[in-house]
N, C-alpha and C positions, 0 to 999 in steps of 0.2 A: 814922208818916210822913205828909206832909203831902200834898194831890193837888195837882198844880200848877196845875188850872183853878181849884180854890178858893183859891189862893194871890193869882192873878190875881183873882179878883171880888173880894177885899181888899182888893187892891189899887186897884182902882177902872180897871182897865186890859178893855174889851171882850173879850170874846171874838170871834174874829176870821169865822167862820161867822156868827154875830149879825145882821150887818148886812148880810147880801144879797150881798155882791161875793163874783169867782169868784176861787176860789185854785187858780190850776194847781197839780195833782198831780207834774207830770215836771218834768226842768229846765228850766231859760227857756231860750227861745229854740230851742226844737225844730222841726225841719221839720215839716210836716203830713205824714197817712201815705201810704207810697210809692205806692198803688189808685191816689190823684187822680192822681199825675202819670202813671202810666202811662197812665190814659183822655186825659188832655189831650194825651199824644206821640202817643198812635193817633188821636185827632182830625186832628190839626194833620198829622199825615202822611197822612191821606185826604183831606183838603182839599187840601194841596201834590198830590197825587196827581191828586185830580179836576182842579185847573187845569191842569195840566198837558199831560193827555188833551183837555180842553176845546179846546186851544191848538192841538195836535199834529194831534190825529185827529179831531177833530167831535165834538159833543155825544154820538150813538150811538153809539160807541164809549166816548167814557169815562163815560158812565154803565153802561154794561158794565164795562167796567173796576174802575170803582167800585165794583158789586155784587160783583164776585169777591173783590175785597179787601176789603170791609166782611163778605165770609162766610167767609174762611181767618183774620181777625183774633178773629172772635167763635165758630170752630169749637173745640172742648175737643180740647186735646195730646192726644196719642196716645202711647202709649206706645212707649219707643227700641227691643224690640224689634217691633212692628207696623210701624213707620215704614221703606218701600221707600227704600234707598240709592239715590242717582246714583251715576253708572260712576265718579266721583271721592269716595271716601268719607272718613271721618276719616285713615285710613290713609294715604291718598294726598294730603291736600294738599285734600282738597274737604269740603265741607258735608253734611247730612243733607237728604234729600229729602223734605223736609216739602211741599214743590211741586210735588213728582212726580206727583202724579195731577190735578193741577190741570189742567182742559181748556186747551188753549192758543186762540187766536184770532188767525186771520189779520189782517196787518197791512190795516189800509183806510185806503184812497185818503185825503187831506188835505181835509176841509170835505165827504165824503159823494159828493165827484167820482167817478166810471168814471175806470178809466183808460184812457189813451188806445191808443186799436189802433195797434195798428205799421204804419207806414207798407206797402202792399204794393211785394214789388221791379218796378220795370219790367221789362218783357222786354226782353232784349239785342234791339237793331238789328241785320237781316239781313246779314249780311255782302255784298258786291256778288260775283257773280257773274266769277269769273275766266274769261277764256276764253284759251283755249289755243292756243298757238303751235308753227308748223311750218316747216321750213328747204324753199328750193326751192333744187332744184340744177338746174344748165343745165351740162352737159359735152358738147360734139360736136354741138351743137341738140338734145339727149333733154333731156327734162325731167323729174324725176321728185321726188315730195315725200317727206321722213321725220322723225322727228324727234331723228335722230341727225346726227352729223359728216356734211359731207357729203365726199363722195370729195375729192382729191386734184388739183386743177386745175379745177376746177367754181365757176363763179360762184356764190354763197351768196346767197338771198334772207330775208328773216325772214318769215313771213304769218302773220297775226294770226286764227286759226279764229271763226267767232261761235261765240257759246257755246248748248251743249246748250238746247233748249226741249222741256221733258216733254210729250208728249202730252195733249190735252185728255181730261177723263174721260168715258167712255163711248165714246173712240175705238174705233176694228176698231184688234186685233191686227193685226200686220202679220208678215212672215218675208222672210229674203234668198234671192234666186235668182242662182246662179253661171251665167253661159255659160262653157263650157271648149272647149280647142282639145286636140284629140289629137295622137299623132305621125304621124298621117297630114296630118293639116288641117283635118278634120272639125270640127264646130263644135257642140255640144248644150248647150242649158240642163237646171242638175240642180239639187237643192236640196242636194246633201252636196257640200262642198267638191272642187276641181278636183283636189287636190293626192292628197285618197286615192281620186282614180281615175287616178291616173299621167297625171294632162292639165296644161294651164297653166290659169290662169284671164285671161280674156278680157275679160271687163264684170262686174258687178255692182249689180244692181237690189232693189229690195222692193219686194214686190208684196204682197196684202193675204192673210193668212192660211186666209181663209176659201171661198175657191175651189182649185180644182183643181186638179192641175199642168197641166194642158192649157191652163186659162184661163188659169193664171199666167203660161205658158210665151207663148201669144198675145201675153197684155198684154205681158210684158218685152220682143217683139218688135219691136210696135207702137211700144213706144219704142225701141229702138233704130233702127230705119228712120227713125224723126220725128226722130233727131237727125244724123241723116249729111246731109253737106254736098251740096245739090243746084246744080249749074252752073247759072249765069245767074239766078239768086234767088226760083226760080219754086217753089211748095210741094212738099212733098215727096211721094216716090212711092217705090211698093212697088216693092224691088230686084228685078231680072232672076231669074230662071231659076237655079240653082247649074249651074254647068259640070259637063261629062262626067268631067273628075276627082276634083270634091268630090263627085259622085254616086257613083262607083266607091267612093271613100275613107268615102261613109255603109256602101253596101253590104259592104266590109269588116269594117266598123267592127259592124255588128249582126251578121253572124255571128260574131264574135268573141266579141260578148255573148251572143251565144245556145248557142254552145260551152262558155264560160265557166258557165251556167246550169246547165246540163246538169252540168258536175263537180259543184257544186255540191250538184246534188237526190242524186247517187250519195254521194257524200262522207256528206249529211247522213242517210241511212240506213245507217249504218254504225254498230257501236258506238262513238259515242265522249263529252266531257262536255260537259256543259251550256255551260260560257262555247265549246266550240266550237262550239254550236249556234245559238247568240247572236251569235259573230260569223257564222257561214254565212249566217244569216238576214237580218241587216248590210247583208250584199254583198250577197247576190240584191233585196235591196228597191230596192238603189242601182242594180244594175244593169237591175232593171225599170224605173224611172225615163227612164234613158237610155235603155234602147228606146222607151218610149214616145213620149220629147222625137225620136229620130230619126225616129219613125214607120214601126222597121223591122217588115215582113211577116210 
Protein backbone atom coordinates (compact mmCIF):
# COMPACT_ATOMS: atom_id res chain seq x y z
CA UNK A 1 0.00 0.00 0.00
CA UNK A 2 1.26 3.23 -1.06
CA UNK A 3 1.98 6.47 1.76
CA UNK A 4 0.29 9.30 0.41
CA UNK A 5 3.14 11.77 1.32
CA UNK A 6 5.22 9.66 -1.00
CA UNK A 7 2.63 9.59 -3.51
CA UNK A 8 2.80 13.43 -3.42
CA UNK A 9 6.70 13.92 -3.78
CA UNK A 10 5.98 11.99 -7.15
CA UNK A 11 4.09 13.68 -7.77
CA UNK A 12 6.11 16.81 -7.66
CA UNK A 13 3.27 18.46 -5.45
CA UNK A 14 5.08 20.30 -1.85
CA UNK A 15 4.35 19.26 1.05
CA UNK A 16 2.27 21.67 2.64
CA UNK A 17 4.46 22.08 6.27
CA UNK A 18 7.63 22.58 3.93
CA UNK A 19 7.26 25.89 3.24
CA UNK A 20 6.79 27.78 6.52
CA UNK A 21 3.11 29.02 6.42
CA UNK A 22 0.62 28.29 9.34
CA UNK A 23 -2.09 25.87 8.82
CA UNK A 24 -4.85 26.26 11.23
CA UNK A 25 -5.53 23.15 13.04
CA UNK A 26 -9.58 23.96 13.92
CA UNK A 27 -12.19 25.18 11.51
CA UNK A 28 -11.84 28.65 9.67
CA UNK A 29 -13.10 31.22 11.02
CA UNK A 30 -13.32 30.43 14.76
CA UNK A 31 -13.75 33.09 17.45
CA UNK A 32 -10.49 33.68 19.63
CA UNK A 33 -10.80 32.01 23.08
CA UNK A 34 -13.61 33.15 25.44
CA UNK A 35 -10.43 34.40 28.61
CA UNK A 36 -9.71 37.62 25.99
CA UNK A 37 -13.17 38.55 25.87
CA UNK A 38 -13.92 38.22 29.15
CA UNK A 39 -10.90 40.54 30.43
CA UNK A 40 -11.84 43.05 27.67
CA UNK A 41 -15.77 43.24 29.27
CA UNK A 42 -14.25 43.60 32.83
CA UNK A 43 -12.00 46.31 31.39
CA UNK A 44 -14.37 48.17 29.48
CA UNK A 45 -16.88 47.88 32.56
CA UNK A 46 -14.21 49.45 35.14
CA UNK A 47 -13.42 52.10 32.76
CA UNK A 48 -17.39 52.83 32.12
CA UNK A 49 -17.38 52.45 35.96
CA UNK A 50 -14.57 54.86 36.88
CA UNK A 51 -16.09 57.65 34.40
CA UNK A 52 -18.90 57.52 35.85
CA UNK A 53 -17.88 58.03 39.45
CA UNK A 54 -15.33 60.61 38.18
CA UNK A 55 -18.54 62.49 36.80
CA UNK A 56 -21.06 61.81 39.84
CA UNK A 57 -18.91 61.93 42.86
CA UNK A 58 -15.34 63.39 42.55
CA UNK A 59 -12.22 61.82 41.66
CA UNK A 60 -11.97 60.38 45.71
CA UNK A 61 -14.74 58.66 45.58
CA UNK A 62 -14.38 56.86 42.49
CA UNK A 63 -11.15 55.93 42.75
CA UNK A 64 -12.50 54.20 45.84
CA UNK A 65 -15.04 52.81 43.93
CA UNK A 66 -12.81 51.70 41.44
CA UNK A 67 -10.57 49.84 43.91
CA UNK A 68 -13.54 47.80 45.36
CA UNK A 69 -14.58 46.72 42.08
CA UNK A 70 -11.24 46.05 40.53
CA UNK A 71 -10.79 43.70 43.92
CA UNK A 72 -14.59 41.75 44.02
CA UNK A 73 -13.79 41.32 40.09
CA UNK A 74 -10.18 39.73 40.47
CA UNK A 75 -11.26 38.11 44.16
CA UNK A 76 -11.55 33.90 43.39
CA UNK A 77 -15.50 32.52 43.56
CA UNK A 78 -16.37 31.11 46.56
CA UNK A 79 -18.07 28.42 46.80
CA UNK A 80 -22.37 28.35 46.73
CA UNK A 81 -22.56 26.93 49.93
CA UNK A 82 -19.89 29.58 51.82
CA UNK A 83 -21.69 32.40 49.84
CA UNK A 84 -24.16 34.57 52.53
CA UNK A 85 -27.63 34.95 50.92
CA UNK A 86 -29.47 38.37 50.71
CA UNK A 87 -33.09 38.29 52.48
CA UNK A 88 -34.15 37.79 48.55
CA UNK A 89 -32.68 34.63 47.62
CA UNK A 90 -32.95 32.26 44.58
CA UNK A 91 -36.22 31.08 46.07
CA UNK A 92 -37.78 34.34 46.27
CA UNK A 93 -37.07 36.20 43.22
CA UNK A 94 -33.54 37.59 44.24
CA UNK A 95 -29.77 37.00 43.48
CA UNK A 96 -26.93 35.45 45.47
CA UNK A 97 -24.96 37.63 47.79
CA UNK A 98 -21.80 37.62 46.41
CA UNK A 99 -21.85 41.52 47.66
CA UNK A 100 -23.03 41.03 50.92
CA UNK A 101 -20.09 41.62 52.74
CA UNK A 102 -18.75 44.16 50.64
CA UNK A 103 -18.14 47.34 52.81
CA UNK A 104 -20.68 49.77 51.66
CA UNK A 105 -19.59 53.72 51.43
CA UNK A 106 -21.46 56.72 52.25
CA UNK A 107 -22.79 58.59 49.53
CA UNK A 108 -20.30 62.03 49.21
CA UNK A 109 -21.29 65.24 48.51
CA UNK A 110 -20.84 66.15 44.29
CA UNK A 111 -17.01 67.44 43.45
CA UNK A 112 -15.73 66.71 47.40
CA UNK A 113 -18.29 69.78 48.51
CA UNK A 114 -19.67 69.66 52.46
CA UNK A 115 -22.79 69.84 52.55
CA UNK A 116 -24.58 72.53 53.20
CA UNK A 117 -26.02 73.07 57.14
CA UNK A 118 -29.58 73.67 57.22
CA UNK A 119 -30.60 76.68 57.49
CA UNK A 120 -31.34 77.35 61.31
CA UNK A 121 -35.31 78.14 62.10
CA UNK A 122 -35.78 81.65 63.34
CA UNK A 123 -37.41 82.08 66.44
CA UNK A 124 -41.12 83.00 66.27
CA UNK A 125 -41.94 86.76 66.75
CA UNK A 126 -43.38 87.71 70.39
CA UNK A 127 -46.55 87.75 70.18
CA UNK A 128 -47.88 91.48 71.29
CA UNK A 129 -49.07 91.62 74.69
CA UNK A 130 -52.98 91.65 75.06
CA UNK A 131 -54.28 93.70 77.63
CA UNK A 132 -57.40 93.11 79.16
CA UNK A 133 -60.80 94.51 79.16
CA UNK A 134 -63.34 95.36 81.88
CA UNK A 135 -67.08 96.62 81.81
CA UNK A 136 -67.97 99.92 84.02
CA UNK A 137 -71.26 100.00 85.16
CA UNK A 138 -73.02 103.23 86.58
CA UNK A 139 -76.67 102.33 88.13
CA UNK A 140 -78.16 105.08 90.62
CA UNK A 141 -74.53 107.11 90.45
CA UNK A 142 -72.60 103.53 92.05
CA UNK A 143 -69.99 102.67 90.10
CA UNK A 144 -68.59 99.59 90.07
CA UNK A 145 -66.17 97.39 87.61
CA UNK A 146 -66.48 93.55 86.47
CA UNK A 147 -65.96 91.56 83.97
CA UNK A 148 -69.22 90.16 83.57
CA UNK A 149 -72.77 91.47 82.23
CA UNK A 150 -73.40 94.26 83.73
CA UNK A 151 -76.80 94.49 85.84
CA UNK A 152 -80.00 95.45 84.30
CA UNK A 153 -80.57 99.26 83.64
CA UNK A 154 -76.84 100.22 84.19
CA UNK A 155 -74.97 102.28 81.67
CA UNK A 156 -72.25 99.84 80.14
CA UNK A 157 -68.75 101.30 79.84
CA UNK A 158 -65.83 99.04 78.05
CA UNK A 159 -62.09 100.04 79.76
CA UNK A 160 -59.30 98.95 78.22
CA UNK A 161 -56.95 97.41 81.52
CA UNK A 162 -52.90 98.19 80.73
CA UNK A 163 -51.44 95.20 80.57
CA UNK A 164 -49.58 93.24 83.27
CA UNK A 165 -45.66 94.52 83.68
CA UNK A 166 -43.51 91.73 85.63
CA UNK A 167 -41.58 92.98 88.03
CA UNK A 168 -38.10 93.89 87.55
CA UNK A 169 -35.60 91.27 88.86
CA UNK A 170 -34.24 91.58 92.04
CA UNK A 171 -37.45 93.51 93.12
CA UNK A 172 -38.73 93.06 97.29
CA UNK A 173 -41.47 90.68 97.26
CA UNK A 174 -44.36 92.36 97.99
CA UNK A 175 -47.98 90.84 99.74
CA UNK A 176 -51.72 92.37 99.84
CA UNK A 177 -53.07 93.96 103.05
CA UNK A 178 -57.04 94.07 103.48
CA UNK A 179 -58.59 96.93 105.69
CA UNK A 180 -62.08 95.31 106.68
CA UNK A 181 -65.15 96.75 108.35
CA UNK A 182 -66.95 94.76 110.91
CA UNK A 183 -70.61 94.64 112.03
CA UNK A 184 -70.18 97.13 114.33
CA UNK A 185 -68.15 99.80 112.11
CA UNK A 186 -64.92 99.18 113.33
CA UNK A 187 -62.21 99.28 110.75
CA UNK A 188 -58.72 97.07 111.02
CA UNK A 189 -56.09 96.10 108.58
CA UNK A 190 -55.27 92.12 108.46
CA UNK A 191 -53.51 90.23 105.94
CA UNK A 192 -56.04 87.08 105.72
CA UNK A 193 -59.04 88.22 103.71
CA UNK A 194 -62.16 90.27 105.14
CA UNK A 195 -64.44 87.81 104.19
CA UNK A 196 -63.21 84.67 106.59
CA UNK A 197 -63.28 86.96 109.47
CA UNK A 198 -67.16 87.66 108.91
CA UNK A 199 -66.15 91.45 107.93
CA UNK A 200 -66.52 93.39 104.38
CA UNK A 201 -63.53 94.41 102.76
CA UNK A 202 -62.99 98.15 102.78
CA UNK A 203 -59.52 99.00 100.71
CA UNK A 204 -56.84 97.10 99.60
CA UNK A 205 -53.19 97.89 99.45
CA UNK A 206 -49.60 96.09 98.88
CA UNK A 207 -47.24 96.78 100.90
CA UNK A 208 -43.80 95.35 100.76
CA UNK A 209 -43.39 91.83 102.17
CA UNK A 210 -40.59 92.28 104.29
CA UNK A 211 -41.75 94.47 107.12
CA UNK A 212 -43.97 93.97 109.74
CA UNK A 213 -47.57 94.01 110.15
CA UNK A 214 -47.25 97.05 112.28
CA UNK A 215 -45.07 98.82 109.65
CA UNK A 216 -47.31 97.46 106.95
CA UNK A 217 -50.34 98.36 108.77
CA UNK A 218 -48.63 102.32 109.23
CA UNK A 219 -47.66 102.30 105.64
CA UNK A 220 -51.19 101.22 104.26
CA UNK A 221 -52.52 103.98 106.49
CA UNK A 222 -50.22 106.62 105.36
CA UNK A 223 -51.74 105.95 102.13
CA UNK A 224 -55.03 105.96 102.81
CA UNK A 225 -54.96 109.36 104.62
CA UNK A 226 -52.78 110.78 101.44
CA UNK A 227 -55.53 109.84 99.26
CA UNK A 228 -58.73 111.24 100.99
CA UNK A 229 -59.97 114.30 99.62
CA UNK A 230 -59.02 117.50 101.69
CA UNK A 231 -61.48 120.79 101.36
CA UNK A 232 -60.11 123.78 99.80
CA UNK A 233 -56.82 121.81 98.03
CA UNK A 234 -54.54 122.45 100.81
CA UNK A 235 -52.25 118.94 101.38
CA UNK A 236 -53.36 116.51 103.32
CA UNK A 237 -53.54 115.82 107.00
CA UNK A 238 -53.87 113.27 109.44
CA UNK A 239 -57.69 112.43 110.20
CA UNK A 240 -59.36 113.53 113.65
CA UNK A 241 -59.62 111.51 116.51
CA UNK A 242 -62.01 108.08 115.91
CA UNK A 243 -65.33 109.22 117.64
CA UNK A 244 -66.71 107.76 121.00
CA UNK A 245 -68.61 105.13 119.07
CA UNK A 246 -65.86 103.77 116.67
CA UNK A 247 -63.96 103.69 119.99
CA UNK A 248 -66.57 101.70 122.04
CA UNK A 249 -67.06 99.47 118.70
CA UNK A 250 -62.88 98.76 118.81
CA UNK A 251 -63.38 98.04 122.36
CA UNK A 252 -66.04 95.52 121.53
CA UNK A 253 -64.52 94.38 119.03
CA UNK A 254 -61.08 93.15 120.94
CA UNK A 255 -62.80 91.57 123.63
CA UNK A 256 -64.65 89.64 121.47
CA UNK A 257 -61.22 88.56 119.98
CA UNK A 258 -59.92 87.96 123.12
CA UNK A 259 -62.82 85.72 124.25
CA UNK A 260 -62.67 84.09 121.00
CA UNK A 261 -58.87 83.36 121.86
CA UNK A 262 -59.35 82.05 124.90
CA UNK A 263 -61.98 78.93 123.27
CA UNK A 264 -59.52 78.60 121.16
CA UNK A 265 -56.36 77.70 123.54
CA UNK A 266 -59.13 75.32 125.71
CA UNK A 267 -60.49 73.70 122.32
CA UNK A 268 -56.80 73.27 121.23
CA UNK A 269 -55.98 71.13 124.33
CA UNK A 270 -58.35 68.82 124.00
CA UNK A 271 -58.03 65.51 122.30
CA UNK A 272 -58.57 66.06 118.98
CA UNK A 273 -56.81 65.68 115.10
CA UNK A 274 -54.28 67.35 113.57
CA UNK A 275 -56.17 69.31 110.47
CA UNK A 276 -58.16 70.48 113.79
CA UNK A 277 -55.19 71.75 115.11
CA UNK A 278 -54.16 73.36 111.99
CA UNK A 279 -57.26 75.08 111.57
CA UNK A 280 -57.32 76.35 115.37
CA UNK A 281 -53.98 77.46 114.87
CA UNK A 282 -55.43 79.36 111.57
CA UNK A 283 -57.67 81.37 113.46
CA UNK A 284 -55.82 82.37 116.58
CA UNK A 285 -52.93 83.68 114.23
CA UNK A 286 -55.69 85.70 112.31
CA UNK A 287 -57.17 86.69 115.19
CA UNK A 288 -53.73 87.87 116.77
CA UNK A 289 -53.27 89.98 113.94
CA UNK A 290 -56.33 91.84 114.36
CA UNK A 291 -55.66 92.58 117.73
CA UNK A 292 -52.65 93.82 116.99
CA UNK A 293 -53.88 96.04 113.94
CA UNK A 294 -56.72 97.44 116.73
CA UNK A 295 -54.10 97.88 119.27
CA UNK A 296 -56.37 96.30 121.72
CA UNK A 297 -54.83 96.05 125.63
Amino acid sequence: MTDPASADRAAGRADPADDGSFVPSGPPFAPPPSSRLTWLAVLLAVAGFGLIGLSVWGPGTALTGLRQAVGVLGAKPEPAAARPSLPGGPGEGGGTGSLAGAPLTAPATRHGMQPEAPHERAAPAAEPTRRATARKCVLDGRVSFTDLACPAGAETEDVHLPAAVPPPAGAAASTTLYRCRNHEGAHFWSRTHCHRQGSQVDRITTVPADMSLAQQTRLAEQRRLALQPVAGGGPARVAPPRDTAGAAAGVRRCRQIAERIARIDSEARQPISGAQQDRLRAERQDLRQEQFALRCS
